[in-house]
C-alpha positions as CSV (number, residue, x, y, z in Angstrom):
1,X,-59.2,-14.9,57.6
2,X,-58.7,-18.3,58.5
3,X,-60.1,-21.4,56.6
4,X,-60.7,-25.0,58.5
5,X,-63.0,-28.0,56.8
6,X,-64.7,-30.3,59.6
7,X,-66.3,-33.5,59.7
8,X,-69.1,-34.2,62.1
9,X,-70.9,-37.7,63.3
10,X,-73.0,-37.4,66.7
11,X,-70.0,-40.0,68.2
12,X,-67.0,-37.8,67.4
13,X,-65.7,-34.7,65.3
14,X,-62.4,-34.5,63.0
15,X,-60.8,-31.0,62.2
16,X,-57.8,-29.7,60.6
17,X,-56.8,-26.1,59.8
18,X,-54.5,-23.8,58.8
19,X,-53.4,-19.8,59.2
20,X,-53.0,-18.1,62.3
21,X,-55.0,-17.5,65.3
22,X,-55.0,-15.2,67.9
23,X,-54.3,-16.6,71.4
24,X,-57.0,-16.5,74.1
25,X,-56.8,-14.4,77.0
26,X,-55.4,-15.7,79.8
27,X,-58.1,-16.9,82.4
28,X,-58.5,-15.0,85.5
29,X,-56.4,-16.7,88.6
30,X,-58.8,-18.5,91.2
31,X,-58.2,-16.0,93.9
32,X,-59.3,-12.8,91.7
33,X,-62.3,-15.3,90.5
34,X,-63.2,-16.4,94.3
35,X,-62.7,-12.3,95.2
36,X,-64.8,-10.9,92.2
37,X,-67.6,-13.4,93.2
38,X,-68.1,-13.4,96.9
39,X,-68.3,-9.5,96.2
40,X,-71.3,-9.9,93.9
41,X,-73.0,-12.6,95.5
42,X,-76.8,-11.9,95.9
43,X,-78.8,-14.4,98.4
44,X,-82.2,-14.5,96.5
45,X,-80.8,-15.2,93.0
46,X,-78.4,-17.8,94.3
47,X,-81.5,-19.6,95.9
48,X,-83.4,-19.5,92.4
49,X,-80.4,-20.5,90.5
50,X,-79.6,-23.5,92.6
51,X,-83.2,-24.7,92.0
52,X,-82.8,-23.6,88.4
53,X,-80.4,-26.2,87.4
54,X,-81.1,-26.7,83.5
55,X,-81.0,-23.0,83.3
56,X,-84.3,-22.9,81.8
57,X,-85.3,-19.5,84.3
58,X,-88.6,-21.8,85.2
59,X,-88.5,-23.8,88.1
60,X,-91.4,-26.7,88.8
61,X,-92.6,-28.5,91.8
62,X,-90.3,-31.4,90.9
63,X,-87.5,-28.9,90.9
64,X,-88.3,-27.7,94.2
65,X,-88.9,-31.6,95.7
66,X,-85.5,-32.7,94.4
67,X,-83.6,-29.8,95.6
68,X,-84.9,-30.2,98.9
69,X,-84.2,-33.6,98.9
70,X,-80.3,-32.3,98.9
71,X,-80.3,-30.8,102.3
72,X,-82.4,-31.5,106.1
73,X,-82.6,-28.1,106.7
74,X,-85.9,-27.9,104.3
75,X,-89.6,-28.0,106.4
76,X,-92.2,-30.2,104.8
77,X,-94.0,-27.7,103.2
78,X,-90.7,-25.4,101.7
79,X,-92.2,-26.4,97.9
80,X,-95.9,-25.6,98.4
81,X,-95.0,-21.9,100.1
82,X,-92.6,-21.3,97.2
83,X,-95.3,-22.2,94.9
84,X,-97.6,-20.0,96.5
85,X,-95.8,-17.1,96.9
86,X,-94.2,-16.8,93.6
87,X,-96.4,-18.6,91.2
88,X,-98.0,-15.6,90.5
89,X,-100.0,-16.9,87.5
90,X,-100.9,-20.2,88.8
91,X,-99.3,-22.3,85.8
92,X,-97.6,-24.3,87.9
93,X,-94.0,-23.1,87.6
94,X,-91.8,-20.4,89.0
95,X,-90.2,-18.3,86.0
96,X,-87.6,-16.1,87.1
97,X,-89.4,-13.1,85.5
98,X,-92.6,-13.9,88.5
99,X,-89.7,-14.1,91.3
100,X,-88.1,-11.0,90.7
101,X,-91.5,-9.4,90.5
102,X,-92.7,-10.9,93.8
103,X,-88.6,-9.4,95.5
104,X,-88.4,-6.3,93.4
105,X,-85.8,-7.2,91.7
106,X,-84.8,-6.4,88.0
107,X,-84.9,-9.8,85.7
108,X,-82.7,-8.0,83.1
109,X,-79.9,-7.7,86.0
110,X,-80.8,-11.3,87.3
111,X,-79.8,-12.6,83.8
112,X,-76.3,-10.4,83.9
113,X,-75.3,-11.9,87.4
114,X,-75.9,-15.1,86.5
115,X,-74.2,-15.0,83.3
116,X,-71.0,-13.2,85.1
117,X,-71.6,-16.2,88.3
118,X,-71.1,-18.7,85.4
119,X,-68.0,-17.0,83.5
120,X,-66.7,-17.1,87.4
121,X,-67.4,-20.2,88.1
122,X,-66.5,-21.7,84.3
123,X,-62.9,-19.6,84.6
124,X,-61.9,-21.1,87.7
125,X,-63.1,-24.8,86.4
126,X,-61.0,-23.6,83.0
127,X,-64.0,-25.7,81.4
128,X,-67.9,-24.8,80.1
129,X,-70.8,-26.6,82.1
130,X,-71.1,-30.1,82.0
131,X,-74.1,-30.3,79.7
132,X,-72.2,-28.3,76.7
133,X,-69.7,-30.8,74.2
134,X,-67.0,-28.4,72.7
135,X,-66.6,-30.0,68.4
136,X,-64.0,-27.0,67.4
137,X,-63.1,-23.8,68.8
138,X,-61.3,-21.0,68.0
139,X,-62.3,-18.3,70.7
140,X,-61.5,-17.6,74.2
141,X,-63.4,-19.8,77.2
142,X,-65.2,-16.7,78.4
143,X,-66.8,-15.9,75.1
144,X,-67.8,-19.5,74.4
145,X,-69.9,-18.9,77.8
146,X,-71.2,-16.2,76.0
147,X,-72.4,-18.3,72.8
148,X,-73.6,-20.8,74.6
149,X,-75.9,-18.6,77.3
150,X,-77.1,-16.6,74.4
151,X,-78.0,-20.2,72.2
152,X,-80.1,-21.5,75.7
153,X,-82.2,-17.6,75.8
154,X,-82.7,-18.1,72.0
155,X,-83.9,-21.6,72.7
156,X,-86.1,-20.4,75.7
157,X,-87.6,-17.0,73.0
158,X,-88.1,-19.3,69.9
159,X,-91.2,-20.4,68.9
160,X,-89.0,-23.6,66.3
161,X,-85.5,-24.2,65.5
162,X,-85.8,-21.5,62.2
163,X,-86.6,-19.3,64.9
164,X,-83.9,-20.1,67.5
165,X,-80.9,-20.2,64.8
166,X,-82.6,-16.4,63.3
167,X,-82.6,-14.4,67.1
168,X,-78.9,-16.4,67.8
169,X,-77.3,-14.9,64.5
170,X,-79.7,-11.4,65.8
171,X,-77.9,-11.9,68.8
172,X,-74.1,-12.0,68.3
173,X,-74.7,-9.4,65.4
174,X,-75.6,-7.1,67.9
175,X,-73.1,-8.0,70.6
176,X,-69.9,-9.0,68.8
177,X,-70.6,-6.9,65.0
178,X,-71.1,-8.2,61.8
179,X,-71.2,-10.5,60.1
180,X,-72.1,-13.8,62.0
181,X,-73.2,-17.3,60.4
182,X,-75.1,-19.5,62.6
183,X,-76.0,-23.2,61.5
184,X,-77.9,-25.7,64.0
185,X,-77.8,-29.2,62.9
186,X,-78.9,-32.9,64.8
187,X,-77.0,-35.1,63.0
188,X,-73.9,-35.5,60.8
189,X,-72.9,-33.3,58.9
190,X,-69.4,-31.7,56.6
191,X,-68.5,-27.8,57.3
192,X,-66.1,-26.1,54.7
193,X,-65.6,-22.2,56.0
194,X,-63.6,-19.5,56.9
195,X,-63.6,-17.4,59.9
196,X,-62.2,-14.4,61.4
197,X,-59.1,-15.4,63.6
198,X,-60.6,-16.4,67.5
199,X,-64.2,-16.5,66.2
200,X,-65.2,-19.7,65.7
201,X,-67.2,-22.5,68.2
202,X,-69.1,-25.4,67.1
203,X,-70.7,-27.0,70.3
204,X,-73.3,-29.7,71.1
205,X,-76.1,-29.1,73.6
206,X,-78.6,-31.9,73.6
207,X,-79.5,-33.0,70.8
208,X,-78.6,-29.7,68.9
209,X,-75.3,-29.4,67.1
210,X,-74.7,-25.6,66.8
211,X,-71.9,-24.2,64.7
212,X,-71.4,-20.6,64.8
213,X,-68.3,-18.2,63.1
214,X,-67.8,-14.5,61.9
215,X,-66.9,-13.4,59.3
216,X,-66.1,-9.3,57.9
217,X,-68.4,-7.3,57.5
218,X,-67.5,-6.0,54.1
């Protein structure tokens, strides 16, 4: 077990600890990343997913209008046709759920490739996505990809914040084993814990501070 105390104001974050922890795994190299994903790549996600850009598997006319705006090689009416063929409710957004519908393909595997397109793509960066503040880590850079991709799918599933924190802890339970400790905060707070060794991340997205860590399951 290791112990660490942490302070935390939303400018900055102060840590100390002691005991031993396990190094990470070394990152992939950038050619085995660059040859692992050109052999995945898949056309029709890649096209929702660069549309997608806050990851929130929903994609709006303004979406649509400002990712056109990007490149010339967009007709006039690229947004409208989207919107019609894949809008299948009418709502007014694309979720990713309706596109896979409308091009047979599975949403379940959708997610998996573009959770394995961002471990790529964070590996060969050595860094998370631009929108995630790391406070205190002890675990790997691929599983902090993890955390934080399973924190945005408990955002997108919860109904409030009780419910968000309750389906993340669900979550890692179920992925990583018992037992996990999950704590959301938006403003200061003081942390006293202990962890398992590697198995710790406290990280910032938005305005939610997020503070997970694992301990035995005794």
């Amino acid at each position: 077990m290791r112990s660490m105390s942490l302070s935390v104001s939303p400018a900055h974050s102060t840590a100390s600890a002691s005991g031993s922890t396990s190094p990470a795994p070394p990152p992939l190299s950038p050619g085995r990343v660059a040859a692992e994903e050109a052999a995945a790549q898949n056309p029709f996600l890649d096209a929702f997913f660069a549309v997608d850009k806050d990851r929130s598997e929903s994609i709006t006319p303004d979406e649509l209008a400002a990712y056109m705006t990007s490149s010339s090689q967009f007709e006039a009416n690229f947004g409208e046709k989207w919107m019609k063929l894949f809008d299948e409710n009418d709502d007014g957004a694309i979720t990713l759920d309706e596109y896979c519908n409308v091009l047979g393909l599975n949403p379940k595997q959708a997610r998996i490739y573009r959770l394995n397109q961002l471990k790529a793509e964070c590996l060969r960066n050595n860094r998370l996505p631009e929108d995630v503040t790391v406070i205190a880590s002890s675990m790997g850079l691929e599983m902090q990809v993890d955390l934080t991709e399973i924190f945005r799918d408990a955002q997108r599933r919860g109904k409030d914040e009780k419910d968000v924190a309750g389906r993340l802890k669900q979550q890692l339970d179920g992925q990583f084993g018992k037992l996990w400790h999950v704590v959301m905060v938006t403003g200061q707070y003081w942390a006293s814990y202990s962890h398992e060794p590697g198995l710790s991340f406290f990280f910032k997205i938005g305005r939610h501070i997020v503070m997970c860590w694992k301990t035995p399951d005794v």
